[in-house]
C-alpha angles and dihedrals in degrees: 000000000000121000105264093050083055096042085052098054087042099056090043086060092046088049092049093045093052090043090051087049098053082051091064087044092047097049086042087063094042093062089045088064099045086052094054092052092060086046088052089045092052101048084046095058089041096056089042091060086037094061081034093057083041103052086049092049085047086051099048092052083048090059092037090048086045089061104049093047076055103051088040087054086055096055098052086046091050094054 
């Protein structure tokens, strides 16, 4: 077997090995990503019950507001 034929096969090995080894990095970040969407997901749901919790609590003050404007209006009517 002469030198180039063997620095041939030599160098097809390196290439498959490197590319083996983008194909790791690849699926690695991959699973970073995937990761980071579920991150996302989650932050998401959380600020979603969080507005959710706050509109209550905005309604709540409305009614409470409601009442008092109501209460203050039967008074002046009382007098």
């Amino acid at each position: 077997m002469n030198n180039e034929t063997l620095n041939k096969i030599i160098r097809k090995r390196v290439i498959w090995a490197e590319i083996k080894a983008q194909e790791q990095e690849y699926h690695r970040l991959q699973k970073q990503i995937d990761e980071l969407e579920q991150a996302k997901k989650d932050v998401s749901f959380e600020v979603q019950k969080k507005l959710a919790e706050s509109e209550k609590i905005g309604e709540w003050m409305a009614e409470r507001e409601y009442e008092a404007l109501m209460r203050g209006e039967e008074k002046q009517t009382d007098v």
